[in-house]
C-alpha positions in Angstrom: 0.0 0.0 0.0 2.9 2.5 0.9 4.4 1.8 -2.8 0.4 2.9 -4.3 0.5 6.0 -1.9 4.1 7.2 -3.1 3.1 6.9 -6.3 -0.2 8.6 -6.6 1.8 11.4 -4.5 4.3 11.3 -7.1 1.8 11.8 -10.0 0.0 14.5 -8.5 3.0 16.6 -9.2 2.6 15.7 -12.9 0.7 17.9 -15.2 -2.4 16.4 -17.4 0.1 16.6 -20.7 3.0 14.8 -19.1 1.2 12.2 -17.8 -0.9 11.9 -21.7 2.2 12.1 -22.8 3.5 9.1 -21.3 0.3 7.3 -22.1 1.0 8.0 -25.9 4.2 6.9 -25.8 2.9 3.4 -24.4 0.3 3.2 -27.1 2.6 4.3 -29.9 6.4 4.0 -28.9 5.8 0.3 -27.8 2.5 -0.6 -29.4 0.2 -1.1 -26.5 -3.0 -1.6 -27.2 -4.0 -1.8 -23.5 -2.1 -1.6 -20.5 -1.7 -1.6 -16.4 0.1 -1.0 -13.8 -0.6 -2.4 -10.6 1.1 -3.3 -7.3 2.6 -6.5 -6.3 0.2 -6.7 -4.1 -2.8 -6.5 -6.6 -3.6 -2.6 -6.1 -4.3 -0.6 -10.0 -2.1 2.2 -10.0 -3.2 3.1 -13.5 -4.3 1.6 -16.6 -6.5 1.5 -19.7 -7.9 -2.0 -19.5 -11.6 -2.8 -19.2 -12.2 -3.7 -15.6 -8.4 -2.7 -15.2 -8.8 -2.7 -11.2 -10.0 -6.3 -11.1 -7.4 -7.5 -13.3 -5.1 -5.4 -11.3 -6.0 -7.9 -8.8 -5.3 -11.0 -10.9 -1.9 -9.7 -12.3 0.4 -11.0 -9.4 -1.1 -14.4 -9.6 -0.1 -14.5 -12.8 2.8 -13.5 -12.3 3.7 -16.0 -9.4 2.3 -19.0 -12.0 4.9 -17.9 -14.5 7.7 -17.6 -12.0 7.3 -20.6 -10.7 8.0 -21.9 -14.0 10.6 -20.1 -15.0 11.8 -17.4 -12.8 12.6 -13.7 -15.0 11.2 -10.4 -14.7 9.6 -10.1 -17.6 7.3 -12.1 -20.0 5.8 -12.1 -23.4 2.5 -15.1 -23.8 1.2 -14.9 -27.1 -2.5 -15.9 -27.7 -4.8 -16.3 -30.2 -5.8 -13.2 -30.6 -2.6 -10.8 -29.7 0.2 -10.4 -27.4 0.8 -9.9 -23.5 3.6 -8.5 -21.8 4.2 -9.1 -18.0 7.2 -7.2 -16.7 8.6 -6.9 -12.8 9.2 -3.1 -13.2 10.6 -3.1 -9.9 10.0 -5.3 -6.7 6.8 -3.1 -5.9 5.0 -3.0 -9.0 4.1 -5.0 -12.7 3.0 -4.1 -15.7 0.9 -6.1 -18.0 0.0 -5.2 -21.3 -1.6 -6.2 -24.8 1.0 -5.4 -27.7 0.7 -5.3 -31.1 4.1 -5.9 -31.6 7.0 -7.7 -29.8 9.8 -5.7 -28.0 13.3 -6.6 -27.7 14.5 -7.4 -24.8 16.6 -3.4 -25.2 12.6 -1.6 -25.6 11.9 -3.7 -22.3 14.8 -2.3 -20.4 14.0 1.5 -21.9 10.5 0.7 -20.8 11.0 -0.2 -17.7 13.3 2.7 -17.1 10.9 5.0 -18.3 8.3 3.6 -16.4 10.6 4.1 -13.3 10.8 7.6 -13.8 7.1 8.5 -15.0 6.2 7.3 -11.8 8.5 8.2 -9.5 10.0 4.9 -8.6 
């Protein structure tokens, strides 16, 4: 809860454009169709998903699951339909998101750094 708290501070010092900003370049830099952050603990932070807060809830289960099977920090599933991403951005918080294109593992890394400092972590 302390990591949601620090970051929600964090954002309120953020204008409307940097924060839509950021939210384009998810969309267009890396091709997200939909995205979300959320807590290890299950908490949304933000997102773009339908019924984003409830999968919020699901995303460190599915995390766990994949971990168990191979342990890495990030992931890309690939379904019928699209792509998923699952990334560790730091111990404190994941990101999952529907691509329409696969990274590399280098647009990861920048992502995850970017994501760092978007939201103050």
């Amino acid at each position: 809860m302390e990591v949601l708290r620090r970051i929600r501070k964090f954002l309120k010092t953020r204008t409307a454009e940097e924060i839509k900003s950021f939210e384009d370049a998810l969309v267009k830099g890396y091709g997200f169709k939909k995205y979300l952050y959320a807590t290890s603990e299950g908490l949304p932070v933000m997102g773009n998903f339908e019924g984003y807060e409830e999968l919020s809830a699901k995303a460190p289960e599915l995390f766990k699951a994949l971990s168990e099977l191979e342990p890495a920090k990030k992931y890309t599933i690939l379904g019928e339909k699209g792509g998923y991403l699952l990334v560790k951005v730091t111990p404190d918080v994941l990101l999952l998101a529907e691509t329409s294109k696969k990274l590399s593992a280098t647009e990861i890394e920048e992502l995850i750094e970017r994501t760092k400092k978007e939201l103050g972590l």
